[in-house]
Residue, then its C-alpha position, 0 to 999 in steps of 0.5 A: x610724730x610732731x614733724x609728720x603732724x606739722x607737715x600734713x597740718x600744712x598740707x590740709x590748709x587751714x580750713x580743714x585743720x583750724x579746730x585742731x590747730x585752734x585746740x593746740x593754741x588753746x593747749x598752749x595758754x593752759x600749759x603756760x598758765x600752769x608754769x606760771x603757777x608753779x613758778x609763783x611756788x617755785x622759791x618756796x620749794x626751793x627754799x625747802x628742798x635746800x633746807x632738807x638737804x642741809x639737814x641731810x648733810x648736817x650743816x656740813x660747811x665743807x658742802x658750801x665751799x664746794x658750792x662756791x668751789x662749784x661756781x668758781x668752776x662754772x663761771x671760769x669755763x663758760x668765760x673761757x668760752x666767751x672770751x678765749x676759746x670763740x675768738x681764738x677759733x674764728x681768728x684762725x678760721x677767718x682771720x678776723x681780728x679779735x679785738x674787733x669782734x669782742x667789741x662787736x658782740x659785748x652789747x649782745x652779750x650784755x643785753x644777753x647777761x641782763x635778759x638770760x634768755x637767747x630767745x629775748x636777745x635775738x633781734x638784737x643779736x640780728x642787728x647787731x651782726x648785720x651792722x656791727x659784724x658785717x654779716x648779710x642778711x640772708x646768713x644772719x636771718x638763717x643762723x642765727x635763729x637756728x642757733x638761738x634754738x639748737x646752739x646751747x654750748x653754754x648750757x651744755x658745758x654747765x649741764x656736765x659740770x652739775x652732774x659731775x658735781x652733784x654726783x661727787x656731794x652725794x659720793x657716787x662714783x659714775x663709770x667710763x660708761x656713764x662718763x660718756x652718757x653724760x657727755x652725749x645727753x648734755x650735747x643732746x639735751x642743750x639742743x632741745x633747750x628752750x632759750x628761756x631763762x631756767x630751761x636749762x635746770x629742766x634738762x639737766x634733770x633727765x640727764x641726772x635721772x638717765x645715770x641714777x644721780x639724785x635730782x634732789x640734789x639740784x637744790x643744792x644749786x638753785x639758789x645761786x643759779x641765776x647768774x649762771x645761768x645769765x652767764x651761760x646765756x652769754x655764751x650761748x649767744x656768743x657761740x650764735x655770732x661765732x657760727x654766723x661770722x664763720x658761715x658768712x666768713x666762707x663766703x666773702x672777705x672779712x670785713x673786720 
């Protein structure tokens, strides 16, 4: 329905469908202005949805070495990512050099890591993959803010990783079935991830609900979300220059 509406908004022109379309805006600066709000409130519930569960739990100390065991986790696959699994493919593919291409994407990836927003770094990712990377123009201004929107291999490889891991704190046992569920809806879900700090934590939440796991359980998480979370940004990112390099790799000689 937001595709057809798109179209035929296009197709009116803006002097007929201006009040609509001024309605939408309007809709917008609401919505924003309301999670503006509830992110003012968002430590404190935090804070109380995680004190609940450590009662629940009674202060068990074996639930936070497991945070930690989880984190440990987390971070390992998604530098796997970045740094072995991204590099290693487009070596075989492209035959670029990987020592050239780490240097060429680590300003991207730290400006990434301190923003925690894909979205925020594009620009900076543009640039860079044009004058650093030797990727033309026309590729990078197609790519790479496709795959700032659809490209969220970070995010997905960390959605799975909660679901399992919270699915295990509270001792339900998940089928084949819901194995391959939760495989499929964290594909899904991190192409529909907006590139904003936290988006993730919002998809992961239908993820969870789609396979019974409670989602009170993420509070167990949150509390040391963010740096995860501007890792998994790194990895998004890097997986943006990736595609970039490959696509324009099949149609000119390397550069690096």
């Amino acid at each position: 329905m937001a595709l057809l509406t798109g179209v035929a908004i296009v197709m009116l022109g803006s002097e007929k469908t201006s009040a609509f379309v001024s309605v939408i805006n309007a809709t917008e600066a609401i919505v924003l202005k309301i999670i503006d709000f509830i992110m003012e409130f968002a430590p404190i519930g935090v804070f109380a949805l995680l004190a609940a569960l450590v009662v629940d739990f009674s202060g068990d100390p074996a639930m936070f070495s497991a945070l930690g065991m989880y984190a440990i986790i987390v971070v390992g696959c998604l530098l796997f990512l970045a740094y072995i699994f991204y590099p290693v493919l487009l070596r075989i593919i492209t035959k670029k050099n990987i020592g050239d291409y780490l240097r060429a994407v680590f300003p991207i990836q730290l400006l990434a890591f301190s923003t925690s927003s894909s979205s925020a770094t594009l620009p900076f990712t543009m640039e860079q993959a044009q004058n650093k990377l030797g990727i033309s123009e026309e590729t990078a201004s197609f790519v790479l803010p496709l795959g700032a929107t659809v490209n969220m291999d970070g995010t997905s490889c960390y959605q799975a990783i909660v679901v399992l891991f919270i699915a295990q704190i509270f001792g339900i046992e998940l089928t084949t079935a819901q194995y391959l569920s939760v495989l499929f809806l964290t594909v899904l879900a991190s192409i529909g991830t907006a590139g904003v700090p936290g988006a993730s934590v919002v998809m992961t939440v239908m993820v969870m609900a789609s396979v019974g796991i409670p989602v009170e359980g993420l509070a167990l998480i949150l509390g040391i979300d963010r740096p995860l979370d501007m890792l998994r940004t790194v990895v998004n990112v890097t997986g943006d220059t990736f595609v970039a390099s490959v696509v324009e790799g099949k149609q000119k000689p390397s550069v690096l």
